[in-house]
C-alpha positions as CSV (number, residue, x, y, z in Angstrom):
1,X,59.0,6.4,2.9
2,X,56.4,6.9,0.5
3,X,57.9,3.6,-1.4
4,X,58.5,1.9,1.5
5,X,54.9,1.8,2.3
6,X,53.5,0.5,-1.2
7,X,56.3,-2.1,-0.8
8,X,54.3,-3.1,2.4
9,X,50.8,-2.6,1.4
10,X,52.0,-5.0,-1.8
11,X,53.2,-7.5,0.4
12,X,50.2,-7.7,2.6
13,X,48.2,-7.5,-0.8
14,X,50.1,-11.5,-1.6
15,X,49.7,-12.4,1.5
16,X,45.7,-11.8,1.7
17,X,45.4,-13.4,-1.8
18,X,47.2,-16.4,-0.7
19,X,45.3,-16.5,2.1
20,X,41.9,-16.2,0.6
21,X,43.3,-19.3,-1.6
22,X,44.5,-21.6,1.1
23,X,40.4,-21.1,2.6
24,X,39.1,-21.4,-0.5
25,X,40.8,-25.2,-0.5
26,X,40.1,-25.7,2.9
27,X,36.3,-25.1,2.4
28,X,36.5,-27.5,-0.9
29,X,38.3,-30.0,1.4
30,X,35.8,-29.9,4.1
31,X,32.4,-30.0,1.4
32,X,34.2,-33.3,-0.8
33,X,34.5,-35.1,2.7
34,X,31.9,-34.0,4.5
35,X,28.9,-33.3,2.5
36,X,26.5,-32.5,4.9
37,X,28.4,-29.9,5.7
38,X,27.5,-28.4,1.8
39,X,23.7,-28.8,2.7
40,X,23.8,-27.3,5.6
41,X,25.1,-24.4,3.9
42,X,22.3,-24.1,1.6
43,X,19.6,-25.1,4.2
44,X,21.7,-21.5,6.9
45,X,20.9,-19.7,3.3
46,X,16.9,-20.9,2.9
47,X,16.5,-19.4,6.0
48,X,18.8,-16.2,5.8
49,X,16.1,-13.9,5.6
50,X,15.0,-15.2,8.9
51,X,17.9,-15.0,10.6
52,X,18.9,-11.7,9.7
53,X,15.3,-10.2,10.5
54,X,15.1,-11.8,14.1
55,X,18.9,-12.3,15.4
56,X,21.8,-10.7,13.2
57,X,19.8,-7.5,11.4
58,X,20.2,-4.0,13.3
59,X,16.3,-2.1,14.1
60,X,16.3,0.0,10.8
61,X,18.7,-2.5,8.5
62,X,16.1,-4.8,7.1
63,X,13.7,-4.4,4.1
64,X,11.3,-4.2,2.5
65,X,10.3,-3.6,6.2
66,X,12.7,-2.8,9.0
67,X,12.6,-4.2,12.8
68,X,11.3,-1.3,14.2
69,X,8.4,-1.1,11.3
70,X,7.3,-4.5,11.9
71,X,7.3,-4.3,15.7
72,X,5.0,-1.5,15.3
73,X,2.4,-3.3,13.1
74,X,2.5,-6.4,15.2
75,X,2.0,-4.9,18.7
76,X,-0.9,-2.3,17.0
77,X,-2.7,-5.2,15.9
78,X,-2.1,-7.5,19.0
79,X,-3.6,-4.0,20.7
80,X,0.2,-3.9,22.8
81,X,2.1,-1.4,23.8
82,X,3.3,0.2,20.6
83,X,5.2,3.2,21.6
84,X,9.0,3.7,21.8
85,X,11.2,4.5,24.0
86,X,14.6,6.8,24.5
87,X,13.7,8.5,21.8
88,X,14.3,7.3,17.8
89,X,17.2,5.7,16.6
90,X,17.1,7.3,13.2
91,X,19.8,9.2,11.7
92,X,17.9,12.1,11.0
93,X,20.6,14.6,10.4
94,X,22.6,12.4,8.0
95,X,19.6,11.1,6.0
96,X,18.9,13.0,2.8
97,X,15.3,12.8,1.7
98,X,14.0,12.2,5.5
99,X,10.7,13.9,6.1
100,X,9.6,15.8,8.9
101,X,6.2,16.6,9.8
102,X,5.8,20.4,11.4
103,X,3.4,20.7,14.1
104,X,1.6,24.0,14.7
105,X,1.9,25.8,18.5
106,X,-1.8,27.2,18.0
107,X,-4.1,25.6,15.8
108,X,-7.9,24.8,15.5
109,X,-7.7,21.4,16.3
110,X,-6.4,20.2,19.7
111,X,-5.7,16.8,20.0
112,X,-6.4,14.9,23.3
113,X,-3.8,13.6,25.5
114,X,-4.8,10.3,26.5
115,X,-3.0,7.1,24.5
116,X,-6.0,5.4,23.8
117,X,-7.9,8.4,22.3
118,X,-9.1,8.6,18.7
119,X,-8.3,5.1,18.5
120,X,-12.3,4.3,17.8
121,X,-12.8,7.4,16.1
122,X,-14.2,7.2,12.7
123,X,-11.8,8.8,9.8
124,X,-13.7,9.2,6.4
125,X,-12.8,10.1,3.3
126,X,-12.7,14.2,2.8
127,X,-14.8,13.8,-0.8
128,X,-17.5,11.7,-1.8
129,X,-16.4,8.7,-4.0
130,X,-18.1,9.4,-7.3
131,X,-19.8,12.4,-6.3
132,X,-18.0,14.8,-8.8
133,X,-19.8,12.9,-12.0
134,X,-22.8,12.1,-10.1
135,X,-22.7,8.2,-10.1
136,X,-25.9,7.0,-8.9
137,X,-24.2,4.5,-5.7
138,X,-21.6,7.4,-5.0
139,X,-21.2,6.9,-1.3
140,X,-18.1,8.5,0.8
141,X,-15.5,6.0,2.2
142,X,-16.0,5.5,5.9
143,X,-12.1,5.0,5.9
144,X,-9.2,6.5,4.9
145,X,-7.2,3.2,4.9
146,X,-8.5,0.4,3.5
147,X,-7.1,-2.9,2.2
148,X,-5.3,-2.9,-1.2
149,X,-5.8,-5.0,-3.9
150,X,-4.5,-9.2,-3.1
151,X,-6.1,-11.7,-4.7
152,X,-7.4,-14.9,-3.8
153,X,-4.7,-16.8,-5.2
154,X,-1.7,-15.0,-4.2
155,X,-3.0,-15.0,-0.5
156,X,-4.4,-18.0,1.2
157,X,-8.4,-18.2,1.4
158,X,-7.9,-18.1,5.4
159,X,-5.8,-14.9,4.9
160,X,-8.5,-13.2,2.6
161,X,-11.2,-14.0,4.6
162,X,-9.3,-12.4,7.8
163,X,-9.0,-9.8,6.1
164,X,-12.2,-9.6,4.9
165,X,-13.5,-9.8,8.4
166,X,-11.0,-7.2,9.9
167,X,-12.5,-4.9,7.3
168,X,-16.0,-5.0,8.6
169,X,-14.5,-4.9,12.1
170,X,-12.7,-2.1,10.8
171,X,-15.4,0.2,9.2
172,X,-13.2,0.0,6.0
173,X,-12.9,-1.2,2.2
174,X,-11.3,-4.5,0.9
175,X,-9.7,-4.7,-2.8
176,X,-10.8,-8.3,-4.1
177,X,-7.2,-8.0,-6.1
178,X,-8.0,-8.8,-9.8
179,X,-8.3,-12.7,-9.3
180,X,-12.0,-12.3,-8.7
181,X,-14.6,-12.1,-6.1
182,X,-14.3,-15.7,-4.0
183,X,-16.5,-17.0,-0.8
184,X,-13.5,-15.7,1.3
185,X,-14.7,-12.0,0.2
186,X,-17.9,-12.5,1.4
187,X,-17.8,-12.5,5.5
188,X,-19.2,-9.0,5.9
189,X,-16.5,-6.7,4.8
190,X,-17.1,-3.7,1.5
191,X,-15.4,-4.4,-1.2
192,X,-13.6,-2.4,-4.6
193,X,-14.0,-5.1,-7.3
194,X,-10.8,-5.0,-9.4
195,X,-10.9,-5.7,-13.0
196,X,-7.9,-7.0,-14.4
197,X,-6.7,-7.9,-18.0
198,X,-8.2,-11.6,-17.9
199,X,-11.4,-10.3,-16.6
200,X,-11.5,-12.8,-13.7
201,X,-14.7,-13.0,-11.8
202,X,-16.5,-11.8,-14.9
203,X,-15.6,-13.4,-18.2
204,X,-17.2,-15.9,-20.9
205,X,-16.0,-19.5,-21.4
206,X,-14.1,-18.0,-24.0
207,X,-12.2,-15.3,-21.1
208,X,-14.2,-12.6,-23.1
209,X,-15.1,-9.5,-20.6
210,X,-18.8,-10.7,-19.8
211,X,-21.1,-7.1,-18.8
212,X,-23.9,-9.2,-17.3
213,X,-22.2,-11.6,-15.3
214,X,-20.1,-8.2,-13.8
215,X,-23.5,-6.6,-12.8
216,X,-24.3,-10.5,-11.5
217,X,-21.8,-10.3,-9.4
218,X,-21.8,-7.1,-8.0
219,X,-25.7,-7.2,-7.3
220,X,-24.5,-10.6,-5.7
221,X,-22.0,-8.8,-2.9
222,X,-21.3,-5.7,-1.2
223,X,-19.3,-4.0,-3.7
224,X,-19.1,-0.6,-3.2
225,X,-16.8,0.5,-6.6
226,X,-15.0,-1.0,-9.7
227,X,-11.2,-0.4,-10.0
228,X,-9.9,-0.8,-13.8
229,X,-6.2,-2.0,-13.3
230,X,-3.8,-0.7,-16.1
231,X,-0.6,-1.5,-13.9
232,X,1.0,-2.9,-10.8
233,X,4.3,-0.7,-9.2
234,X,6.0,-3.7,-8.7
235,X,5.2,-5.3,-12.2
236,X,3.8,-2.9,-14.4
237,X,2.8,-3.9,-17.8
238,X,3.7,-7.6,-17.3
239,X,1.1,-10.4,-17.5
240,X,1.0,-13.5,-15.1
241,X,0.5,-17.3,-14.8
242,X,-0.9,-19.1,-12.1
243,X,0.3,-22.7,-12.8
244,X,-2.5,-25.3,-13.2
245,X,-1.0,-27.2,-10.1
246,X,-2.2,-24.4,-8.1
247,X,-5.5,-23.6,-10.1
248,X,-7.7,-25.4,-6.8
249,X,-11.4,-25.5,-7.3
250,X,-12.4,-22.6,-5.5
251,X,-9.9,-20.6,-7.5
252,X,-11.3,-22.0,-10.8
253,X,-15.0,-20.7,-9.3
254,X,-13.5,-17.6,-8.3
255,X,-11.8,-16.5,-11.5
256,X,-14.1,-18.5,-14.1
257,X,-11.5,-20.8,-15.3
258,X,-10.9,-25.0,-15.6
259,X,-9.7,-26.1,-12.4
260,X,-6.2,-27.7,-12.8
261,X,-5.3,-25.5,-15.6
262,X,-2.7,-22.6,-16.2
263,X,-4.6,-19.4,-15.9
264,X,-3.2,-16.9,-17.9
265,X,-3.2,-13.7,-16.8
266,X,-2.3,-11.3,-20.0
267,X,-0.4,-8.1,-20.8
268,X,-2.9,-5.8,-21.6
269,X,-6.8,-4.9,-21.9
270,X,-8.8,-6.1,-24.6
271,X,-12.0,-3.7,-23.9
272,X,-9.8,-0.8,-25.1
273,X,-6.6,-0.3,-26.9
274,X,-6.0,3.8,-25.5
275,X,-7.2,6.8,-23.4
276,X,-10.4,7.2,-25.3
277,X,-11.7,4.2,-25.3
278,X,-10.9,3.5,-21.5
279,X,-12.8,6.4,-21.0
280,X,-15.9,4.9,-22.8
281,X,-15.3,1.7,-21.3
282,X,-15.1,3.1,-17.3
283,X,-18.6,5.0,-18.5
284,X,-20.3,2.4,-19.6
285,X,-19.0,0.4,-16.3
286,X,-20.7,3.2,-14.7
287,X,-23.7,3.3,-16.7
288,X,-24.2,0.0,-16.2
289,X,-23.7,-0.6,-12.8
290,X,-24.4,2.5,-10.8
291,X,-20.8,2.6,-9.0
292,X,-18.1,4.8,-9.2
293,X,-15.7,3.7,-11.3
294,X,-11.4,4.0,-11.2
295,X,-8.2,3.0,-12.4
296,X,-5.0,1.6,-10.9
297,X,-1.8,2.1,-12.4
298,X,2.1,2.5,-12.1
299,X,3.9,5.6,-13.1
300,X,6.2,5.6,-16.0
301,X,5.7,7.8,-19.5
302,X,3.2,10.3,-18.7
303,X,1.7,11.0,-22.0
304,X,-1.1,8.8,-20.5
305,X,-2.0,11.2,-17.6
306,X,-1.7,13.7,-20.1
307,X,-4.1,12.8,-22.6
308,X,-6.7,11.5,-19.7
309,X,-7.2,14.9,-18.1
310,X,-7.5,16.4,-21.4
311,X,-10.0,14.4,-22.4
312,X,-11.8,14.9,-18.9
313,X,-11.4,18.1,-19.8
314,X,-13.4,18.4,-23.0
315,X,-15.4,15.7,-23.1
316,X,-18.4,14.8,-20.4
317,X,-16.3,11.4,-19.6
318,X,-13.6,10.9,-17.1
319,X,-12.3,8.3,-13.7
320,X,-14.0,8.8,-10.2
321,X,-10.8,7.6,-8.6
322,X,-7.3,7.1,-9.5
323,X,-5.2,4.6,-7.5
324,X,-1.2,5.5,-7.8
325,X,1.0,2.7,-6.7
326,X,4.3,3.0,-6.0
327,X,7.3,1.3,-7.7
328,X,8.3,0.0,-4.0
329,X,4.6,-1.8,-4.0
330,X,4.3,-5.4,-3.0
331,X,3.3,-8.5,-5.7
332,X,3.6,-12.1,-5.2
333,X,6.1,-12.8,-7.6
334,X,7.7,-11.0,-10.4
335,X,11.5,-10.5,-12.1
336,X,14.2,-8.9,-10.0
337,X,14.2,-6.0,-12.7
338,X,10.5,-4.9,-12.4
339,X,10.9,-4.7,-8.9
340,X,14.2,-3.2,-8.8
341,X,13.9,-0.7,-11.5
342,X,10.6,-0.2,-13.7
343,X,8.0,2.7,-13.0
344,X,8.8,5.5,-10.1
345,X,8.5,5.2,-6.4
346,X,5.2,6.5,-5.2
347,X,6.3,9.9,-4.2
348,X,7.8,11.1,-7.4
349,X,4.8,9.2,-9.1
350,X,2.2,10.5,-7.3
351,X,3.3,14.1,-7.2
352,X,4.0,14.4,-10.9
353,X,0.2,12.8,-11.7
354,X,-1.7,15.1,-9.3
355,X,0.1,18.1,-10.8
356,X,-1.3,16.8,-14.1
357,X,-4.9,16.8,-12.6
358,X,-4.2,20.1,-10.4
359,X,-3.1,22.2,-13.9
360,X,-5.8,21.0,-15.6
361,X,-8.2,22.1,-12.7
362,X,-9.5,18.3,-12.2
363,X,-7.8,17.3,-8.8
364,X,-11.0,18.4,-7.0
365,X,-13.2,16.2,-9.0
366,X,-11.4,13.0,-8.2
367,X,-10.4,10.8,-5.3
368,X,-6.8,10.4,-5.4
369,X,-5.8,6.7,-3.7
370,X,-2.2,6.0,-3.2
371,X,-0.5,2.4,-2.4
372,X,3.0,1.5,-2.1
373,X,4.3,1.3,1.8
374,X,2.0,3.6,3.3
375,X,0.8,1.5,6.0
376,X,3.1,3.4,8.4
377,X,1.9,6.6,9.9
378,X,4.8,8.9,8.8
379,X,5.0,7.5,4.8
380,X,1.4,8.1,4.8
381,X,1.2,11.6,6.1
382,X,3.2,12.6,3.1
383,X,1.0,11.1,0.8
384,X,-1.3,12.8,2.4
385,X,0.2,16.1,2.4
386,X,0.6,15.1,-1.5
387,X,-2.8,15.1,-1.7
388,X,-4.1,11.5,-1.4
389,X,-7.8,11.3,0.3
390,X,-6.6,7.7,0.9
391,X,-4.6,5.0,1.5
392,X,-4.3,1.1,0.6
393,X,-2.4,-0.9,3.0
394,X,-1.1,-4.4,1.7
395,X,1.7,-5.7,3.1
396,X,1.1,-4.0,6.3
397,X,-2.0,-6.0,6.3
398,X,0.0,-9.1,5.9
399,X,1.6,-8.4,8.9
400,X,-1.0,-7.6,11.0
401,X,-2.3,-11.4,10.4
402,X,1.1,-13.1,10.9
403,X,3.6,-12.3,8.0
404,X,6.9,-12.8,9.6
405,X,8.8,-11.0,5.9
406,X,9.7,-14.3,5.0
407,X,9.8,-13.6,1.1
408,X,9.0,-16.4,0.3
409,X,5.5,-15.1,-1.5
410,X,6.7,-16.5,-4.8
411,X,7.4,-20.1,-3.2
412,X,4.0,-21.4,-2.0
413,X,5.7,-22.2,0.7
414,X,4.9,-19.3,3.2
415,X,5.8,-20.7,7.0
416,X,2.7,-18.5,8.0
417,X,-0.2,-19.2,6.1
418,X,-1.3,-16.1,4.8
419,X,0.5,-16.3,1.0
420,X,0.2,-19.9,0.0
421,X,-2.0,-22.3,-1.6
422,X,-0.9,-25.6,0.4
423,X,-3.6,-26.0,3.1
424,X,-1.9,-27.5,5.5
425,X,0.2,-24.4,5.8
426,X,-2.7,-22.1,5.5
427,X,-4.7,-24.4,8.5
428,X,-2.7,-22.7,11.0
429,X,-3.5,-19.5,10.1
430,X,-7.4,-18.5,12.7
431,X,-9.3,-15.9,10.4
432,X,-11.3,-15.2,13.6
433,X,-8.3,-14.0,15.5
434,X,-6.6,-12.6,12.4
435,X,-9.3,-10.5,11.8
436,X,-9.2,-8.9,15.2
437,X,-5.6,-7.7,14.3
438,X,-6.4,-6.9,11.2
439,X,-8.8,-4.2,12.7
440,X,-6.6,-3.5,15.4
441,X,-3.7,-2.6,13.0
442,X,-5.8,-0.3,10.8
443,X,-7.3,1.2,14.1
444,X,-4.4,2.3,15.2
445,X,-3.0,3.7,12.0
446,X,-5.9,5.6,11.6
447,X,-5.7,6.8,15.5
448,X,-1.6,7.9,14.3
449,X,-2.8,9.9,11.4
450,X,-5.6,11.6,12.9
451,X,-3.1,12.4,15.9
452,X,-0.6,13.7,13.1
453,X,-3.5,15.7,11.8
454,X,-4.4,17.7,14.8
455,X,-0.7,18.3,15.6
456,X,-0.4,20.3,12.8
457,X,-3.4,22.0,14.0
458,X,-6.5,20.8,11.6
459,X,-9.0,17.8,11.9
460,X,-8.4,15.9,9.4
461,X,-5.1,14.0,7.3
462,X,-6.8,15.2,4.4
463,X,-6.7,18.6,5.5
464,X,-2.3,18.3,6.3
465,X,-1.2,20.6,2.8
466,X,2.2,20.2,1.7
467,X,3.8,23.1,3.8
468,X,3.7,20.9,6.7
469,X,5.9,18.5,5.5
470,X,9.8,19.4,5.0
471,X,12.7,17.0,3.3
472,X,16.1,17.1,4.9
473,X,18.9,17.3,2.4
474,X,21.8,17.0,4.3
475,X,22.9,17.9,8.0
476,X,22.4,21.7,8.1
477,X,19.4,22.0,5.4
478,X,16.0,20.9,4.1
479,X,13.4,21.7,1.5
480,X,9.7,22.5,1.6
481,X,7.9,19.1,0.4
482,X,6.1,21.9,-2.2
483,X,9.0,23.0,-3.3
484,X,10.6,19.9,-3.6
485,X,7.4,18.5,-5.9
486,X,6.9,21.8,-7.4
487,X,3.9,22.1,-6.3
488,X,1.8,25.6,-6.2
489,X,-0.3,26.7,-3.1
490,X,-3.2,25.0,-2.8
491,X,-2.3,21.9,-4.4
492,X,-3.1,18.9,-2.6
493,X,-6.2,19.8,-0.9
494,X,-9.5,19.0,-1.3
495,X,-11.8,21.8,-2.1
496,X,-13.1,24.3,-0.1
497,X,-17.1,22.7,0.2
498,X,-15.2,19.5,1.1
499,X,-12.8,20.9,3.3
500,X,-15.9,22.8,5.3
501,X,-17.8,19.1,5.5
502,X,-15.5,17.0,6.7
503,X,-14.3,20.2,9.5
504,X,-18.4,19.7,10.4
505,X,-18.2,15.8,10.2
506,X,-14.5,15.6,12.2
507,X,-15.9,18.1,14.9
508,X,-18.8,16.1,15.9
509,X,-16.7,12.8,15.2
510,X,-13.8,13.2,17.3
511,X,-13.5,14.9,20.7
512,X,-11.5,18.1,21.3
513,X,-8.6,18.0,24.2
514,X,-8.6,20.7,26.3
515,X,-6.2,22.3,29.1
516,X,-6.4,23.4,32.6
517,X,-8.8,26.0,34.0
518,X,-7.3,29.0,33.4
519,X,-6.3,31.1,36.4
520,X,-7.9,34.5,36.9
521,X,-4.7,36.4,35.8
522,X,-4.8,34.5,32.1
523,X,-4.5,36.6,29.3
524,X,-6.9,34.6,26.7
């Protein structure tokens, strides 16, 4: 029997084979005599990230962002009905490594019931940005999302300046991106001024690191902090070109280079060649400007985390703020194998750098900024519960001004306006409207996290510690997010003057639900 059925199982094995042959000539037939036939089949392909988002692609099958994600962000920033219904479509009990958030039955917070509240609620930062080290312009963040790093450049000038708008609307920060500080930054939103390896925005003729023309251009705008970029997630330790075709003339103003000419972007610093002299370097930013001063960076060997809190540690020098971004982060363009595959996904990274700080008792001292898909409530919330006092939103931002997920970043060529340089593409992109979804989107995420919060039964996302959050790992079991991090009680939070300040500014900020009167035979 056993034979028999091999015999068979060959047999269909020929027949498949010559089948697959006899198309394969057919299709060769059909392309040498028809060849429109062979562009059309390139042109269904062009577009096959369209039609598999919006006609052939399941709610959760699409990435980097699923159906259901994007749906979110688009009706929180059109201000639309937003929720779901029927209940989720996740596969909770068969996905390893799914969070879930546990709420508390009793807890000091109690969060109101109507849909619209806390939507208008401001959400600030649990520590003061540069308070630890005393900078003379520390300030603390009237947001705990704010707009990560895209230069002018990689988005459009209409898109920048939407968002730019959307962060005043918004009450919240706007990274410039490290390709300088351009009019489209300048329509009333704060910004974090990011300093890159070509010093763009404040470099010589000679693309020498210019001191004066930085404190130039930061008396010139509303800049409220300098972020030192070591690394991307998506492309660490790569440099970049900007082709001279692209290199307009508000780009050459922006960045401080010849219009028309490649702009090179490189590798590495030049200010400092290691941990020591970074540290001088962000001082004397600091020194010399007044603002707190961080760095941005990927996760990969972390000898360099390592050495950095130990020279915080015994030397009067050290970072305000520390951005972690995730290997899952967004860029423009870069090679399939640094997007793929090189430095960790935010998580992991995250958690093994504030363990760093936390052992070395520094984790109080420093604002700890994560980036890398946490524009969507429940991603965030772990970060959070990691011990982030705040979150960049990028693509998510894209989206909220019209990214359809087009991927076509890399192309100039973006059907929506928001990542390309041709202007009549970026014409149909309104940075008046945009803006209004803009601040809509990060409204609403900020109204989702501060609901989160008080769920779990405090008043702030900054006050959600790590035993609120528990990883499945299979049908019938799950881990404590501490335990799967290693982390030791504690860890994660900010400390306890913080934690008493922000419980004073949350109480006053947001208002308290409530129940029914009790009845007289309540037992309170």
């Amino acid at each position: 029997m056993g034979r028999t059925l091999r015999l068979a199982g060959a047999g269909l094995g020929a027949l498949a084979a010559v089948a697959a042959r006899d198309l394969l000539q057919r299709e060769h037939t059909l392309l040498r005599n028809f060849p429109v036939v062979g562009h059309a089949r390139y042109w269904l392909e062009s577009i096959g990230p369209e039609l598999r988002q919006y006609l052939v692609a399941g709610n959760n099958e699409e990435r980097p962002f699923t159906r259901d994600q994007r749906r979110w962000v688009y009706a929180s920033a059109k201000g639309e009905n937003n929720y779901f219904g029927f209940g989720t479509d996740n596969d909770l009990e068969y996905t390893a490594g799914y969070p879930v958030i546990n709420h508390r039955t009793f807890g000091r917070a109690v969060p109101p019931s109507t849909p619209a509240s806390a939507h208008d609620v401001r959400l600030p930062s649990a520590k003061v940005l540069g308070g630890a080290r005393g900078r003379a312009r520390a300030f603390r963040p009237d947001s705990v999302v704010n707009i990560s790093a895209m230069s002018f450049g990689s988005l459009s000038g209409a898109a920048v300046e939407a968002l730019n708008r959307g962060a005043a609307l918004a009450g919240c920060l706007q990274n410039t991106g490290e390709g300088g500080l351009s009019v489209h930054h300048r329509h009333g939103g704060e910004l974090v001024f990011q300093i890159g390896t070509a010093y763009f925005g404040c470099r010589d003729e000679r693309g020498r690191f210019d001191l004066q023309r930085l404190k130039d251009l930061v008396a010139s705008a509303p800049v409220r902090a300098l972020e030192v970029k070591l690394s991307q997630g998506a492309k660490p330790s790569l440099g970049g070109v900007l082709p001279g075709a692209k290199v307009s003339a508000e780009i050459a103003a922006a960045r401080g280079v010849q219009e028309g000419v490649d702009c090179i972007s490189p590798s590495r610093h030049a200010e400092f060649s290691d941990v020591d002299s970074l540290l001088d370097w962000v001082e004397l930013l600091a020194a010399e400007t007044g603002l707190p001063v961080g760095v941005k960076s990927a996760v990969g060997d972390m000898s360099f985390w390592h050495e950095l809190t130990e020279l915080m540690e015994t030397t009067d020098r050290g970072v305000d703020f520390v951005t972690v971004d995730g290997g899952e982060g967004g860029t423009g363009a870069a090679p399939l194998i640094f997007t793929d595959s090189v430095s960790l996904p935010f998580q992991l990274g995250f958690a093994r750098v504030h363990s760093v700080f936390a052992r070395a008792g520094l984790a109080e001292q420093v604002t700890f900024v994560g980036a890398g898909k946490l524009g969507l409530p429940d991603n965030a919330i772990v970060a959070f519960a990691l011990g982030c006092d705040m979150v960049n939103v990028g693509r998510e931002a894209m989206l909220a001004i019209g990214c359809i997920q087009a991927q076509k970043c890399h192309t100039d060529t973006c059907p929506t306006g928001v990542a390309t340089q041709n202007p009549w593409l970026a014409h149909g992109l309104d940075p008046q409207l945009k803006s209004v979804r803009a601040a809509g989107y990060i409204g609403t995420l900020r109204r989702d996290l501060l609901k989160v919060a008080e769920a779990c039964g405090v008043e702030h996302p900054g006050l959600i510690d790590s035993s609120a959050v528990e990883v499945l790992t299979g049908r019938t079991a799950s881990t404590p997010l501490a335990e799967v991090y290693g982390y030791r009680e504690g860890w994660g939070l900010p400390s306890a003057a913080d934690r008493a300040e922000i419980v004073r500014i949350m109480t006053a900020e947001a208002p308290q639900g409530s129940s029914a009167t009790p009845s007289e035979d309540a037992v309170r």
